[in-house]
Structures are given as structure tokens and as C-alpha cells.
N, C-alpha and C positions, 0 to 999 in steps of 0.2 A: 323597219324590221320585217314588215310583212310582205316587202318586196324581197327583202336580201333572201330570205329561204327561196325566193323562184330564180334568182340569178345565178347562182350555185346548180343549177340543174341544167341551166338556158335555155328556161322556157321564154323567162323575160330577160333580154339582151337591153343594156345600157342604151343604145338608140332607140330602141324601142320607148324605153321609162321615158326618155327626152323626147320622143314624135309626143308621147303620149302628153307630158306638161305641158308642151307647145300649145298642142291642140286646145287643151282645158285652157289654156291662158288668154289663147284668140277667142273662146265660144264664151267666155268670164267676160272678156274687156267688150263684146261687140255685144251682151246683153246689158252689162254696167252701161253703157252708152246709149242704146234705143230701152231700157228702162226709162225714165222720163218724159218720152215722148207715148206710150202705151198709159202709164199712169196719170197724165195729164190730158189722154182719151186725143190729143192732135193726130190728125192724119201724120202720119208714115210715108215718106215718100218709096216712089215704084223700085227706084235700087236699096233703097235700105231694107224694105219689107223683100225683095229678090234672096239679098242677102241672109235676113233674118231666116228665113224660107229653109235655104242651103244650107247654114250652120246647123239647125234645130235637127234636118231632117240626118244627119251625119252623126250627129250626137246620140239622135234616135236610136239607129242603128247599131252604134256601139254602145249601148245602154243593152239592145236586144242582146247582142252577142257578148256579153258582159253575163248578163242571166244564164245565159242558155249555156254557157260554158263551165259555169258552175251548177247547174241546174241538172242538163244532162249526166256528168259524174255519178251527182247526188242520189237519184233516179237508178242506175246502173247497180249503186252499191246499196241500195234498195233492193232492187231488185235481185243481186245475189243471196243478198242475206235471207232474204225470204225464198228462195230456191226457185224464182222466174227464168226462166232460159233469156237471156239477153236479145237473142229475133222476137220471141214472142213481147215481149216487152217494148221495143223496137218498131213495132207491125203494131201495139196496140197506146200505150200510153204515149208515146212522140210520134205516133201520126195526130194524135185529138189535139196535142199541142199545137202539133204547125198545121190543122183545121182550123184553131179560134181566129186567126186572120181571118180568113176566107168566110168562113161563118158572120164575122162583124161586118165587113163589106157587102156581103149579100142580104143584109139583114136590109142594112143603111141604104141599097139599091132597093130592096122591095119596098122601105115604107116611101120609097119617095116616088113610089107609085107604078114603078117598069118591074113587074112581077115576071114577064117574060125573060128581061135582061137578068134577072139575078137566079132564075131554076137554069137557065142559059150556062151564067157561073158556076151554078154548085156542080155544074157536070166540065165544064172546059178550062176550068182554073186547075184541079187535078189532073187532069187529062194532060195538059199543055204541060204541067211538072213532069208527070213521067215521061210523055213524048223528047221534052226537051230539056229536061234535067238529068234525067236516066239514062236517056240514053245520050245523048250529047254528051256524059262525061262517060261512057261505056267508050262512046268513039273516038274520046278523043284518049283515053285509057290505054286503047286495042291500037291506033295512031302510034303513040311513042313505048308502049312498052311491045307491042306483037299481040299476039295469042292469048286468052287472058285464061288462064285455067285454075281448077282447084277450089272452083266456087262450090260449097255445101249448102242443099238445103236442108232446113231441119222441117221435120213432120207437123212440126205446129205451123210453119210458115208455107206450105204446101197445103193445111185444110184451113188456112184462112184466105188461101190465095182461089179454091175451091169457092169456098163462102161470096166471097167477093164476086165472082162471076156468077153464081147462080141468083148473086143479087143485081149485076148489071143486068143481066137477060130476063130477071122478072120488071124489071125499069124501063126495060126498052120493047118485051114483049108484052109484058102482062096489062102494065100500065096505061098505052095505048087502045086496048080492047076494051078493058074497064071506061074510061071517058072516052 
């Protein structure tokens, strides 16, 4: 039932429902199977823990985007209903979302003792996103559509785009004169 209301709209297409049982059914029977050898604490051989590896980390991922897909929405119509302009909202609560990664890795990198590697992070994990998320799909955008026009910015996202740089250039000037 809770599928049939999305197939009527085609958001979820019948092959889809069926990659998706597939999938559950190989990530079910290849946990059913290396359960036993986990509970009875035996080593794991190198292709089974490969494979454990690869399934887990695919499930992972469609677990995130499973969240985030109803998550985001939810967010949205929050934020309507409360009268947030959707960039400002956009620019503030789903950037801190897609930081808690980056945040836990760098966490997990400084206590294991490379302090340098992980202030390294918190500045080139962001950076490498918009270098190459931004713009890599601007180009490849401007690639197969031409010209890309009609983009608006809104005034909230202009004085936090402001904000932002007066904080990189206190980061990059200030910070070094201080220490």
C-alpha cells in the first residue's frame, strides 16, 4: 500500500521495487550466511570479510539516501511553514547536515593524533566539494545544456556568502599573525 500511492505518480517504477527486493534479499542471505562465523568470534576469511565490506558499505549509502530523501522534504516544509526562504535554509540547516560527516572524520583523525591532518581537513574537504562538485556539475551543466542563465540570488544568500569570506580572510590572515 505504501508503495502503490508512489507508483501512480512514477516516482517508484516496478523495476525499481524489484532492483530494490533484489538487493535486500542478496544483503539478507550474505548476512544470514557470515552471521555464524561473526557470533562464533572465528576469523572471516579475506574474500568473505571483501565482500561483507562491499555489501554493508552499498546498504550504507542507500540507508543515507533513504533519510535524506525524506528528510530533506520534511525540512523544506518546515521551513515554509515557518516563513524561512528555502536558500536561507539551504545555506544554513543542510549545509550543518552534510558538515556532520566531515566533522566525525576529523574528529576521529585528530584524536588519533595527526592534528595537522585533520585542521588540513576541515579546510580541503569543503573546498574540494565546491571546487569539484560545484563546479564539475556547473560544467558539465553549461557542457550539454549551453549557457546557463536565470540563476537568482537572494539577499540572504549574498550576506552570508559576504559572512563567509570575511571569515575565510580572518582564518587565513588573522589567524596566522595571532600564532
Amino acid at each position: 500500500a505504501c508503495v502503490a500511492r508512489y507508483l501512480g505518480r512514477g516516482l517508484v517504477t516496478m523495476p525499481g521495487v524489484w532492483f530494490g527486493v533484489a538487493c535486500g534479499s542478496i544483503g539478507s542471505a550474505a548476512v544470514y550466511l557470515a552471521w555464524p562465523a561473526v557470533i562464533a568470534d572465528r576469523s572471516v576469511s579475506d574474500k568473505a570479510m571483501k565482500a561483507l565490506t562491499a555489501i554493508t558499505f552499498v546498504q550504507s549509502v542507500t540507508w543515507m539516501d533513504a533519510a535524506a530523501g525524506e528528510l530533506v522534504p520534511l525540512f523544506g516544509a518546515i521551513g515554509r511553514i515557518c516563513g524561512v526562504s528555502e536558500s536561507l535554509l539551504g545555506a544554513t540547516v543542510f549545509a550543518w547536515g552534510i558538515s556532520v560527516g566531515d566533522l566525525v572524520s576529523d574528529v576521529t583523525v585528530a584524536r588519533r593524533g595527526m592534528a595537522h591532518a585533520a585542521v588540513s581537513a576541515c579546510f580541503g574537504g569543503p573546498l574540494f566539494n565546491l571546487l569539484v562538485g560545484l563546479a564539475g556539475s556547473m560544467v558539465f551543466a553549461t557542457a550539454s545544456r549551453g549557457v546557463i542563465g536565470g540563476i537568482r540570488l537572494e539577499n540572504e544568500i549574498i550576506l552570508l556568502a559576504v559572512c563567509q569570506l570575511m571569515a575565510v580572510t580572518y582564518i587565513v590572515v588573522g589567524i596566522p599573525f595571532v600564532h
